[in-house]
N, C-alpha and C positions, 0 to 999 in steps of 0.2 A: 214820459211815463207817469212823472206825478199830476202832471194836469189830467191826465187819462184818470190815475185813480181815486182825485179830487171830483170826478164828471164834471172836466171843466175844456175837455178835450178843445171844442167850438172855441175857447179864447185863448189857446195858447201862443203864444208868440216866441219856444225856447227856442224852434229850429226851424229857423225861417231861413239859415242859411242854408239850408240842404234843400230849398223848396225849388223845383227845377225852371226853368223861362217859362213855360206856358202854365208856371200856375206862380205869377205874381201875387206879393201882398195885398194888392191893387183890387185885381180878379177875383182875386177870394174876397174880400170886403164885399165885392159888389155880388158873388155869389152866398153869401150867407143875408144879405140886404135879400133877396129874391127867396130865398128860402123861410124868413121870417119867424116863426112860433116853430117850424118842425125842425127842432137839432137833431132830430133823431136821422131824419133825412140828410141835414147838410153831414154828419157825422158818417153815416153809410156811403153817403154819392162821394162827397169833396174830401172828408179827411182817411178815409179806409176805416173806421173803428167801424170793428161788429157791434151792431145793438139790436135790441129788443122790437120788434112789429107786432101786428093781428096777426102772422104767421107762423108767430115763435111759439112753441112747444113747450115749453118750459119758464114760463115767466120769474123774471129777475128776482123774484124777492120768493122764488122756492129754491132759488140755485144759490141766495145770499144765507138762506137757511140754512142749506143744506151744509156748506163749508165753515160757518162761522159755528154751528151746534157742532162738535166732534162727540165722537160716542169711542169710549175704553173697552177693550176687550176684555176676556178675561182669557188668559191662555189653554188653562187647565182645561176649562167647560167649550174652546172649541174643536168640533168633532166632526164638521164637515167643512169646505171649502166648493165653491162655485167657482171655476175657472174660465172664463171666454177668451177666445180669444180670434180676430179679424187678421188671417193673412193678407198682404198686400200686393199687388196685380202690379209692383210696378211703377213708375214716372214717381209722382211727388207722395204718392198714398206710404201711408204707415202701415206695419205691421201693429196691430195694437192688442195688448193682455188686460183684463183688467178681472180681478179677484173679489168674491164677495163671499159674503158669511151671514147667515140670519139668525137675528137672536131677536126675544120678544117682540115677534112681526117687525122689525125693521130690518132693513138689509144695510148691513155695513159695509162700504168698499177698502178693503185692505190692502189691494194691489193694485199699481198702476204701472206700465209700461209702454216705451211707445217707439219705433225708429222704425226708418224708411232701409229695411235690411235689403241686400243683396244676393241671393246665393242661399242653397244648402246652410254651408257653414254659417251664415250670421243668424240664419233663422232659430239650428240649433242653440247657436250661443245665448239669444236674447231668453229665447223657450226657458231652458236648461236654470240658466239663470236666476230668472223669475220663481219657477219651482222651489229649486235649493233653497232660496231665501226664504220663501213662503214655509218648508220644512223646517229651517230651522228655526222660526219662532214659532210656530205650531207643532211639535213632531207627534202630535198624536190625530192629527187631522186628516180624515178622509178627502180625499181631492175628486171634483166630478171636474171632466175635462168637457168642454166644447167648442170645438172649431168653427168655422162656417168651413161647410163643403162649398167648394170650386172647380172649376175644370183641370187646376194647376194640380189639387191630390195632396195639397198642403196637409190639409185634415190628414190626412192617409200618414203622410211622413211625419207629421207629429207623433203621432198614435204608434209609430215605430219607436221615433225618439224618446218617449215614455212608456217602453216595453218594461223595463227595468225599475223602474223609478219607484213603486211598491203603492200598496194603497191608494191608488188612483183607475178612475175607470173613465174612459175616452169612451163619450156617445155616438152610436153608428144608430143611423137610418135608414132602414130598406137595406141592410145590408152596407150600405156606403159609411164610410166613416167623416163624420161631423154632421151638424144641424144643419135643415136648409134654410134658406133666405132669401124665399120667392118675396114676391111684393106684399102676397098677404099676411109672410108669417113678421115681415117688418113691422106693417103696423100693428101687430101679437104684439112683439117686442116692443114696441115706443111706448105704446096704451098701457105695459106693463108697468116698466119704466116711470113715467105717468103718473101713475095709479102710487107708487113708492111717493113721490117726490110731493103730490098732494095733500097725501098725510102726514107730511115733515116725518117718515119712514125710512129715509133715504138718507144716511149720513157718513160724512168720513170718519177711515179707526185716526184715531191721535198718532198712531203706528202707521203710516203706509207703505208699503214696498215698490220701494221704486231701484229695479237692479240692471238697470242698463248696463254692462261692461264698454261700451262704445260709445259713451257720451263725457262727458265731464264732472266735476264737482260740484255743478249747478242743477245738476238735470230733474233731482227731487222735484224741486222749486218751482220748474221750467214746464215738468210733465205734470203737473197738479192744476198750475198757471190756465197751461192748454187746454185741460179737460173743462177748465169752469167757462175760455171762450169757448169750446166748442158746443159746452151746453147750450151758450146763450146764443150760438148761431146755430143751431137746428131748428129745423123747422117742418111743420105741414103745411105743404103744399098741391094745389088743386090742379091738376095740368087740361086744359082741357082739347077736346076734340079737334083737330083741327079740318078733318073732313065733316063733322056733323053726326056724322054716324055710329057713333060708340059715345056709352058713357064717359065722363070726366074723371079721370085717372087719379087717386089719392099719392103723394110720393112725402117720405119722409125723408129729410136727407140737410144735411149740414153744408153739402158744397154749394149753394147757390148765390154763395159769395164769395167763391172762388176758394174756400179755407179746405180745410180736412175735418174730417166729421168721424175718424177712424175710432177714437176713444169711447164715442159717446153711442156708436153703433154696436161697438163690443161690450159696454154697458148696459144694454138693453137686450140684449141675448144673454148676458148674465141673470139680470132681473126676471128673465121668462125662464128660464132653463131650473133655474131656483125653485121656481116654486111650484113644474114641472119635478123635480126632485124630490121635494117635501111632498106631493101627492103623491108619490111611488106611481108617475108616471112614466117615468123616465126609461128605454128597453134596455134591459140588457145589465142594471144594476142588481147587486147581490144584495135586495135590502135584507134578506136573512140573517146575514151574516154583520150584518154593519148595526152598531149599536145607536141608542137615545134618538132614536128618530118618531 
């Protein structure tokens, strides 16, 4: 890990003992010898580390921006909250929350959350969680909620789970409850996203909520960690035709190296949903009633 955050990954030698038979010290020498000038390649192919290509979305030194500027809140003057959050389908996918706040055109992330829940019960617990915490160092803050709507009805049962919870409004579409997330409204979402992270717009609170109940006393650390690999492995990608007869399909998406991309998809429906909000696009909000907008 410190040769990783040295970028020195290519010449580490601390855990050569765990290297399994068919990837000798030997092989490797002679596979980084073939590999030559591109570490970036032998780093991706031979040692697993995520890095940076012409397909990354987010280039390294907007996402070293992003985490090393922190931006302070000010409690009192916040008065609304952007909530997203990506239920999980399942196998290794996360459930992911992640909270945002915009204060002089920049969007600040103040919450992050993330577990591969099971059940009813965990989803509430993480949901639930997340919220309370977010209330109690805001309690005067408006919460706009948005889901991704799915076939599962996640969105649905949230938006029950926060019946009660007060000052918060869960977005329904067409009547369904949560945002969609056809292919086109992804890349809305990424370009959004984007567009923040361009203008050094896009910063962590000094504060962030991270309220897993089901993790450990690590997990601040761990889910902060994640979100900044998973920045640096998303990507745009070109899929193309394989019959010839259809245009070449645009795909945003973080798994195409096998990782999870949960964080950084529910951060980008944050960043669109925002500033959907701030235009009084948003259906079904009482901006009448809701103050300093």
């Amino acid at each position: 890990e410190a040769c990783i955050a040295k970028g020195k990954a290519q010449d580490c030698t601390h855990n050569e003992d765990e290297i399994p038979p068919w990837k000798s010290r030997e092989k490797f020498d002679m596979v980084k010898s073939l590999y030559g000038d591109r570490k970036d390649l032998l780093l991706r192919e031979s040692v697993g580390a995520i890095t940076e290509d012409q397909s990354s979305l987010f280039p390294t030194h907007w996402i070293d921006r992003m985490f090393n500027d922190r931006i302070t809140l000010n409690v009192s003057t916040t008065k609304h909250i952007v909530v997203a959050c990506d239920p999980n389908g399942g196998g290794s996918s996360h459930m992911a929350i992640v909270s945002v706040v915009f204060v002089s055109g920049a969007m600040a992330i103040v919450g992050l959350d993330s577990h591969a829940v099971r059940g009813h019960d965990q989803v509430e617990l993480l949901l639930m969680a997340h919220m309370r915490k977010l209330r109690s160092m805001y309690p005067d803050a408006f919460m706009i909620f948005a889901a991704e709507s799915n076939l599962g009805q996640e969105a649905d049962h949230m938006r029950y789970m926060l019946r009660d919870f007060g000052k918060t409004h869960c977005i329904c579409e067409d009547g369904v409850s949560g945002v969609r997330t056809t292919n086109k409204r992804k890349e809305l979402y990424s370009m959004e996203m984007s567009k923040f992270m361009s203008q050094n717009a896009c910063k962590l609170a000094n504060e962030v909520v991270v309220a897993n109940p089901m993790a450990d006393a690590n997990i601040e650390s761990e889910t902060i960690e994640n979100f900044r690999k998973q920045l640096l492995g998303f990507r745009k990608l070109v899929l193309q035709s394989t019959s010839g007869r259809s245009e070449p399909r645009v795909c945003y998406t973080g798994k195409s190296q096998g990782g999870n991309d949960d964080i950084v998809v529910t951060a980008t429906i944050a960043a669109y949903w925002g500033v959907q909000f701030y235009a009084k696009r948003v259906p079904g909000v009482p901006y009448d009633t809701i103050t300093d907008l």
